[in-house]
C-alpha positions in Angstrom: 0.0 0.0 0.0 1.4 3.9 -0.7 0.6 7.1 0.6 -2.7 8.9 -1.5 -1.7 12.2 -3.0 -3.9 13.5 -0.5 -2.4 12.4 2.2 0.7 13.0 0.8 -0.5 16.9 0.6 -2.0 16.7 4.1 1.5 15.5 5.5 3.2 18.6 3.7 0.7 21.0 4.5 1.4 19.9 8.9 5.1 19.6 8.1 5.0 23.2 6.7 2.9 24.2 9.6 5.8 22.5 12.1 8.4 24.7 10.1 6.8 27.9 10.1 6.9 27.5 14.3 10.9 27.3 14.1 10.2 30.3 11.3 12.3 27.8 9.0 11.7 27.9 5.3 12.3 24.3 4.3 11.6 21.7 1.4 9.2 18.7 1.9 9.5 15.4 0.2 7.0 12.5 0.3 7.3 9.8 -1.6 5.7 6.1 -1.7 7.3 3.3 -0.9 9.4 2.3 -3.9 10.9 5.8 -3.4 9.0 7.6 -6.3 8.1 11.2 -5.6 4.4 12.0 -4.7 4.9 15.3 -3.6 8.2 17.9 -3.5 7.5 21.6 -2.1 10.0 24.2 -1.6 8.7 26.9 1.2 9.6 30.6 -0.2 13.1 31.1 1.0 14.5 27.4 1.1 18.0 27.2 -0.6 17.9 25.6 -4.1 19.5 22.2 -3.3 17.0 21.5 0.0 14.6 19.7 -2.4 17.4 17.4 -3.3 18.4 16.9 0.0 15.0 16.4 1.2 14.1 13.8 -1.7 17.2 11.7 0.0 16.3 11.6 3.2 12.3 11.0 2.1 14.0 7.6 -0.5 16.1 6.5 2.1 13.4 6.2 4.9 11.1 4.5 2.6 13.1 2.1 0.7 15.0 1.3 4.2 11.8 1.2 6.3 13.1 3.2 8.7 14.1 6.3 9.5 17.2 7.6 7.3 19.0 8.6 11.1 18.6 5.0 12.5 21.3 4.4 9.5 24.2 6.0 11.2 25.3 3.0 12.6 25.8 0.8 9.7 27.3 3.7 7.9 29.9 3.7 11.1 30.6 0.3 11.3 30.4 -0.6 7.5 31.2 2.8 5.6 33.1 1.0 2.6 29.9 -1.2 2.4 27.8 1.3 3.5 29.2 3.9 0.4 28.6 1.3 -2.1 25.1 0.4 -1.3 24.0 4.3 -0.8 24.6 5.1 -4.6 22.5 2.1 -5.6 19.4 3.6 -6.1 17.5 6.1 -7.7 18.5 8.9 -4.8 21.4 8.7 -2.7 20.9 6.4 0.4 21.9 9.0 3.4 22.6 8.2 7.1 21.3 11.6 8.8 18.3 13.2 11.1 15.9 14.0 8.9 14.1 11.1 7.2 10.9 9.0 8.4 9.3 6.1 6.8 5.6 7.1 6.7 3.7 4.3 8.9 0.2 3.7 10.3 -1.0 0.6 11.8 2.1 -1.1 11.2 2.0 -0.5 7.4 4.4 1.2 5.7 3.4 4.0 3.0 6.2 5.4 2.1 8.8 7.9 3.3 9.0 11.8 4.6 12.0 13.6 4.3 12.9 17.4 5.4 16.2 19.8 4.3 16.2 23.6 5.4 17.5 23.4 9.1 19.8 21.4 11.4 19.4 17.4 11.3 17.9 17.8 15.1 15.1 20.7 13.6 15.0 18.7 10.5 14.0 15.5 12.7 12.0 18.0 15.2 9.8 19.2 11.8 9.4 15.2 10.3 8.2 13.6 14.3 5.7 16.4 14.9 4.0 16.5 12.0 3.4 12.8 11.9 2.6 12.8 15.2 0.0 15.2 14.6 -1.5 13.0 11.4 -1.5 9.8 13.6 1.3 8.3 11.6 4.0 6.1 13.7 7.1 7.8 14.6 8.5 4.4 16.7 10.9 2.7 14.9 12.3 -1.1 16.4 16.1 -1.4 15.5 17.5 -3.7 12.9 16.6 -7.2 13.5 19.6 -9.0 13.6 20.3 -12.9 12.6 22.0 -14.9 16.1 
């Protein structure tokens, strides 16, 4: 299942809301969970390569199903691996704040992804907003094979 263009809009519209508060202008990125774009918005004000950023973080949260920060430790402990397999796709795989897979009832719909302030206001903007939609914002670590 993906995110609706709707929702999709709705989610930009509270993510803008959550920026305008830290009286950040940011871009927005939702996309479904394959990674294609459903949605890009650049607030007035927003640097020119936010949207590109933001379309990273949004890819990397959903094709990873989970958010693009919970990737910092791989890309630590692995970053010759971890370099190779972030240029694989479509968008740069990125290991930063940022980035949230899009998830209700345990079902993912794709990713969110955020560029205009620091990684911690970044994250800040993504959690609240999805918060406020009733979207998931806790993520279980990697399961791991013992």
């Amino acid at each position: 299942m993906n995110i609706t263009l709707q929702e999709a809009k709705t989610l930009i519209a509270a993510t803008q809301a959550e920026a305008l508060k830290l009286n950040k202008p940011i871009s927005v990125v939702v996309v479904d969970t394959g990674g294609f774009v459903v949605v890009t918005e650049r607030m007035d004000g927003a640097r020119p390569l936010q949207p590109s950023i933001a379309a990273a973080k949004a890819y990397t949260s959903a094709i990873m199903q989970r958010p693009s920060k919970m990737l910092k430790g791989w890309a630590e402990s692995q970053p010759g691996f971890f370099a190779q397999v972030s240029t694989m796709g479509h968008h740069p795989i990125v290991a930063t704040e940022g980035g949230m897979t899009i998830k209700r009832d345990g079902q993912m719909l794709g990713g969110l992804g955020v560029s205009g302030g620091t990684g911690d206001e970044d994250q800040a903007i993504c959690d609240a907003a999805l918060k406020a939609l009733g979207y998931e914002v806790e993520f279980n670590e990697w399961n791991t094979i013992k």
